[in-house]
C-alpha positions in Angstrom: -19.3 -10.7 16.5 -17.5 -10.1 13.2 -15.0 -7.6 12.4 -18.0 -5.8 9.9 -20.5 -5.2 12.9 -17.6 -4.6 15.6 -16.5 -1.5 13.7 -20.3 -0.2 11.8 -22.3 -0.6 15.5 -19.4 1.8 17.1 -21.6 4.9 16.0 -25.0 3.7 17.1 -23.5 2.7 20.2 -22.4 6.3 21.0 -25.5 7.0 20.0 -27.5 5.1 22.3 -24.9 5.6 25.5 -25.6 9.2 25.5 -29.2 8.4 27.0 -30.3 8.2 30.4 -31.3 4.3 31.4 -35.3 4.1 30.3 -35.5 7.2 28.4 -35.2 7.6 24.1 -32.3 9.5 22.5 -33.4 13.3 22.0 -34.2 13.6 18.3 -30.6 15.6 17.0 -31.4 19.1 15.9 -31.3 19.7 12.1 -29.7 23.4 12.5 -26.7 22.2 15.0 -24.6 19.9 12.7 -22.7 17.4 14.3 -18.7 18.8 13.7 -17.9 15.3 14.6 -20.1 13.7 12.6 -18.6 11.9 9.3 -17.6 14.7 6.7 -17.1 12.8 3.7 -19.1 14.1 0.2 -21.2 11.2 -1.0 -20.4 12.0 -4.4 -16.5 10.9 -4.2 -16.0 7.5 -5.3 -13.0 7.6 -3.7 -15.2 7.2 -0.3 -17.9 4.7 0.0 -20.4 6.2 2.0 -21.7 2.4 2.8 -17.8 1.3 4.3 -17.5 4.8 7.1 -16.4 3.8 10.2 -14.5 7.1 11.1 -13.6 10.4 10.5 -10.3 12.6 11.6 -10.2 16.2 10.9 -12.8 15.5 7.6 -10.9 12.6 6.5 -12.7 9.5 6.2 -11.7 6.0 7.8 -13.9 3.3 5.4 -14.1 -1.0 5.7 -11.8 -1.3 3.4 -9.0 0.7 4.9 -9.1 -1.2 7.8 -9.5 -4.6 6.3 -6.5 -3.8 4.3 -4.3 -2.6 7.3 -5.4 -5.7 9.5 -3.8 -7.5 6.4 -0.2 -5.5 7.2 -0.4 -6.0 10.8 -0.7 -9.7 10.4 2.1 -10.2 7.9 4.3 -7.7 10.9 3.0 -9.2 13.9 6.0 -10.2 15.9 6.1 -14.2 16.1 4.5 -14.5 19.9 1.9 -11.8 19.9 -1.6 -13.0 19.6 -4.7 -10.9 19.2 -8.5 -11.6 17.7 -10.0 -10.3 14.8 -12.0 -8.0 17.0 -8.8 -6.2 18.3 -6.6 -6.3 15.6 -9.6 -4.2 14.0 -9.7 -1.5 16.2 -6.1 -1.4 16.2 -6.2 -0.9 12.7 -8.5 2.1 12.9 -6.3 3.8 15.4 -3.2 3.1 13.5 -5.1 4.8 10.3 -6.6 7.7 12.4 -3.1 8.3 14.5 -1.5 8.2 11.0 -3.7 11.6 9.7 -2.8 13.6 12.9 0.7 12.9 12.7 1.0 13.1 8.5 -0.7 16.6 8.9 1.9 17.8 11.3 4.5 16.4 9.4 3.3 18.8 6.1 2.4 21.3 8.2 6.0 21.3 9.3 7.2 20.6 5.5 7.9 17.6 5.6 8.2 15.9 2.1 7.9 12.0 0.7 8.4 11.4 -2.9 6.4 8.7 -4.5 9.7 6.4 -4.4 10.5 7.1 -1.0 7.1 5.8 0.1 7.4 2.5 -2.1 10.8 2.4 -0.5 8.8 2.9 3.5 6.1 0.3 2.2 8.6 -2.0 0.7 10.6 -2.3 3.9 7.7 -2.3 6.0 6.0 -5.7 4.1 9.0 -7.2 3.0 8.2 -6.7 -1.0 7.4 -3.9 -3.6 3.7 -2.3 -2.7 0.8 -3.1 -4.9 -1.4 0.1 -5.2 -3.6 -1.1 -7.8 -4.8 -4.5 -5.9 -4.6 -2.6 -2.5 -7.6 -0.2 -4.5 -9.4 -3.0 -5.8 -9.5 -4.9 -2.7 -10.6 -1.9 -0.4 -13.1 -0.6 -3.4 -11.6 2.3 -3.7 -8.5 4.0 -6.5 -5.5 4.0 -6.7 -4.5 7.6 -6.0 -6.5 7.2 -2.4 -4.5 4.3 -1.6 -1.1 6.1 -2.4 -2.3 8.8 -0.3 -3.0 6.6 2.9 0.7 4.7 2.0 2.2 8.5 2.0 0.4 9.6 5.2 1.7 6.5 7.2 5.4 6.5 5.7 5.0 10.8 6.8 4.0 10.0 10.3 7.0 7.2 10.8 9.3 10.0 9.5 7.6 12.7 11.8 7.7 10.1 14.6 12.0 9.3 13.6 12.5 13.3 13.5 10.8 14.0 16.6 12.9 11.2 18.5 16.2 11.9 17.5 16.6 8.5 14.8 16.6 10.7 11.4 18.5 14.3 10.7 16.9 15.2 6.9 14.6 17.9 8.4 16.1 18.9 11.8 15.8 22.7 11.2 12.4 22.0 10.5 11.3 19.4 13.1 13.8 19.6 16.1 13.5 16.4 18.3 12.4 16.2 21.5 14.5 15.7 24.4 12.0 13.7 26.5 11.2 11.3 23.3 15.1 11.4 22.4 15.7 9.7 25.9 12.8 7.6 25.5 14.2 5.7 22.4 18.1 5.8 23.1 18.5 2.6 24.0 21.4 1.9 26.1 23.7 -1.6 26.1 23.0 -1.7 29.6 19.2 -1.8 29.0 19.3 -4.0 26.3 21.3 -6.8 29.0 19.3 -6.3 31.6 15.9 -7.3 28.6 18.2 -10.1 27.6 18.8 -11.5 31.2 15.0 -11.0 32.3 13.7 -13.0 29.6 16.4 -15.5 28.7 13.8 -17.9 28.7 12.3 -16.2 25.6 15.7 -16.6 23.5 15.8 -20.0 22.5 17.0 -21.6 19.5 15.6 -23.9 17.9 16.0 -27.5 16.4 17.7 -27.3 13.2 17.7 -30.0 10.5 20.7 -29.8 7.8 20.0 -32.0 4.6 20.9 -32.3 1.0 18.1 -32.4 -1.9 18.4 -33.7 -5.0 16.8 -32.4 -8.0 15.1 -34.3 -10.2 13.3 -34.0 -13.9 10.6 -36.8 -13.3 9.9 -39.5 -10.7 11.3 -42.1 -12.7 14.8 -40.2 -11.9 14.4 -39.5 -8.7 13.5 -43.0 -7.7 16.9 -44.3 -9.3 18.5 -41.4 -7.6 16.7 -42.8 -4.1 18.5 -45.9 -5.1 21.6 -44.3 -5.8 22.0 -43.2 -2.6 20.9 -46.1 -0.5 23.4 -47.6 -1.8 25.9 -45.4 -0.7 27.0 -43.9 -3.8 26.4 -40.7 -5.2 24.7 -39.5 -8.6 26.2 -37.9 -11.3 23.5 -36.1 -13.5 21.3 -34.7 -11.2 22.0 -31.4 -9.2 22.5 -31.1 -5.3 21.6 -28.7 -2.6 22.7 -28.6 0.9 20.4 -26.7 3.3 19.2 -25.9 6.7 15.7 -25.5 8.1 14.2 -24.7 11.7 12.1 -27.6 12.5 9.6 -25.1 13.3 9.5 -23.8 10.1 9.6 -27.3 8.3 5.7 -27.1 7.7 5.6 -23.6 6.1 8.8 -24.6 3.9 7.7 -28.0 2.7 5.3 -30.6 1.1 4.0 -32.4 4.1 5.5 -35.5 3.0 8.7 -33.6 2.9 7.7 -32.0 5.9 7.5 -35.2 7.6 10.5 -36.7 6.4 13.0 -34.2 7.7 11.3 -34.3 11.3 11.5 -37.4 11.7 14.3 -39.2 9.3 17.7 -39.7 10.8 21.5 -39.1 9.8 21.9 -40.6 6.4 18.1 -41.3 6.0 16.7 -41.1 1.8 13.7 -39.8 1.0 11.4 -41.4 -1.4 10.7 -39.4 -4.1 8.7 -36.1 -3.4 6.4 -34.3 -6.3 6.1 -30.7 -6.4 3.2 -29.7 -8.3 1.9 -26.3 -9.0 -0.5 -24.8 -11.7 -1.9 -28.6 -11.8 1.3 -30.0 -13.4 4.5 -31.3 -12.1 7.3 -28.6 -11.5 9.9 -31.4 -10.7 10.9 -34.4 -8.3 13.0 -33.7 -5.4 15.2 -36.1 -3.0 16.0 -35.4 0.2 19.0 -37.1 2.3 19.4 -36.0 6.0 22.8 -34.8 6.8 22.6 -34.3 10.7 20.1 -32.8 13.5 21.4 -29.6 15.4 19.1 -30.1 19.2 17.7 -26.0 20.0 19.3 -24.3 22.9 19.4 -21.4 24.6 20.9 -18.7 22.6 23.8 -16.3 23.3 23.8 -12.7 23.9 26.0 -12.4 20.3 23.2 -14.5 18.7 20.2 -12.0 19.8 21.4 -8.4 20.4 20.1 -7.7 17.4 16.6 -9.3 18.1 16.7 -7.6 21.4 17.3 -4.0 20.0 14.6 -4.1 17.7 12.1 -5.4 20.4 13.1 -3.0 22.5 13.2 0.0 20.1 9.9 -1.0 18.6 8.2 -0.6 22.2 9.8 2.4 22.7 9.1 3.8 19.1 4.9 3.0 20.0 5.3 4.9 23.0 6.7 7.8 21.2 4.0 7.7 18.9 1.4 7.6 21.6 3.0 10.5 23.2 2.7 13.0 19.8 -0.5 11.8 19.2 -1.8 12.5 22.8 -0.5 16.1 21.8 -3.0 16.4 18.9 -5.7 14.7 19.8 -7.2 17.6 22.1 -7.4 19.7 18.4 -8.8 17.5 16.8 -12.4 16.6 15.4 -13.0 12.9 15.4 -15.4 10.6 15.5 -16.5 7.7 17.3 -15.7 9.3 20.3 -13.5 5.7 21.3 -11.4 6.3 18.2 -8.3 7.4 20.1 
């Protein structure tokens, strides 16, 4: 099943289920509107009717905002979590339709984002500046909507910080909650005791330290190559000394690069290695392995960090499920599965 007929089938499925086994669906009554039926007007462009797959309070869900917040989940995923396309979907849709409760209590409570604050959310959140005009383009929708949905999520993690004790700016206005303040206060005993139950998880791993050479042309780097093989070491062309994860070495490198650097030992030369891009050559680069570093277990210092920020980040998504749980009952959504 794609991710298209996963979420567009939700609403004839709740359609059918509502039948006894044998019999057909009563026929809905034109002069009892559904209040949980989708809301949005047909004549804003900023809602294609055709991409509805929910509805919170009025506000529409479409395709395209959960195609694009599959994208963000993706890029944030934590390195060992694996889901399908099917799930990460729905996820999506709750993440989106969690993010309009909690953004409405967050202005209802006065709470305030300007527009550089929320580039500032989004930039730290995807790990660069946020693109509103291809995030519009790419869902089919403008740019003002987009904005919107980027303000209502960075609202709902402030809401969500306020509530739990981790931010101060509107305390008078949002008092936090004892039970959620507990809930994310980690303490350095906690965070040992995560450490020691999955030290297994915190390995290092194999680390390749190497020197590259760059070079103008390949008629350089070969006599560069040369150079070195014979022990000696160039004069006109620029060095860099490195490290890489072997792990990594595919996402970082050329696969002839790649290759080299996982396999090559102390001392090896590379043969020359092209970079192209844009169909031209960018330049020629050398490599020369300095030494191999073998992974190991890693160290409490080494992780702590790491270990916080699991930790928190669990703790943070219960939070979150707890507030929402506490507007939900409110609410008027729709599928009925959206929460």
């Amino acid at each position: 099943m794609t991710v298209d007929s996963l979420l567009t089938s939700t609403l004839l499925l709740l359609a059918l289920a509502a039948a006894a086994p044998g019999q057909t669906p009563p026929a809905p009554d034109p002069r009892a509107p559904d209040p949980r039926a989708p809301t949005a007007d047909p004549r804003d462009s900023n809602i294609p009717q055709h991409g509805l797959v929910a509805t919170v309070n009025g506000e529409a869900i479409t395709m395209g905002d959960v195609r694009l917040r599959m994208e963000v989940l993706k890029a944030t995923m934590v390195p060992d979590e694996t889901v399908t396309e099917e799930e990460l979907a729905l996820r999506a849709r709750r993440e989106l339709a969690e993010e309009i409760l909690l953004a409405a209590e967050a202005t209802r409570l006065g709470l305030i984002l300007s527009d550089l604050e929320v580039k500032d959310y989004w930039a730290a959140r995807l790990g660069h500046e946020p693109d509103f005009e291809t995030s519009a383009q790419a869902a089919g929708t403008t740019v003002p909507r987009q904005i919107e949905l980027a303000r209502r999520a960075a609202l709902s993690k402030l809401y969500i910080d306020h509530r739990s004790g981790l931010a101060s700016r509107y305390t008078g206005r949002v008092p936090p909650d004892p039970v959620l303040v507990r809930l994310v206060n980690v303490t350095p005993g906690q965070l040992r005791e995560a450490f020691t139950s999955q030290r297994d998880y915190y390995v290092l791993p194999e680390l390749v330290h190497f020197d590259v050479f760059l070079c103008r042309d390949t008629e350089t780097a070969r006599e560069v190559a040369g150079t070195l093989r014979k022990g000696e070491s160039p004069t006109s062309t620029r060095m860099e000394s490195d490290t890489a994860a072997v792990p990594a070495l595919d996402e970082l490198f050329t696969p002839q690069a790649a290759e080299f650097l996982r396999t090559a030992s102390g001392g090896d030369i590379s043969d020359p290695v092209e970079v192209v891009g844009n169909g031209r050559l960018l330049g020629v680069l050398v490599f020369r392995l300095g030494r191999r570093e073998p992974g190991r277990p890693a160290t409490w210092e080494e992780v702590q960090n790491e270990i916080r920020f699991r930790v928190q980040r669990s703790r943070l998504e219960e939070a979150r499920a707890y507030l929402v749980r506490g507007l939900i009952y409110s609410a008027l959504y729709g599928p009925d599965d959206l929460f």
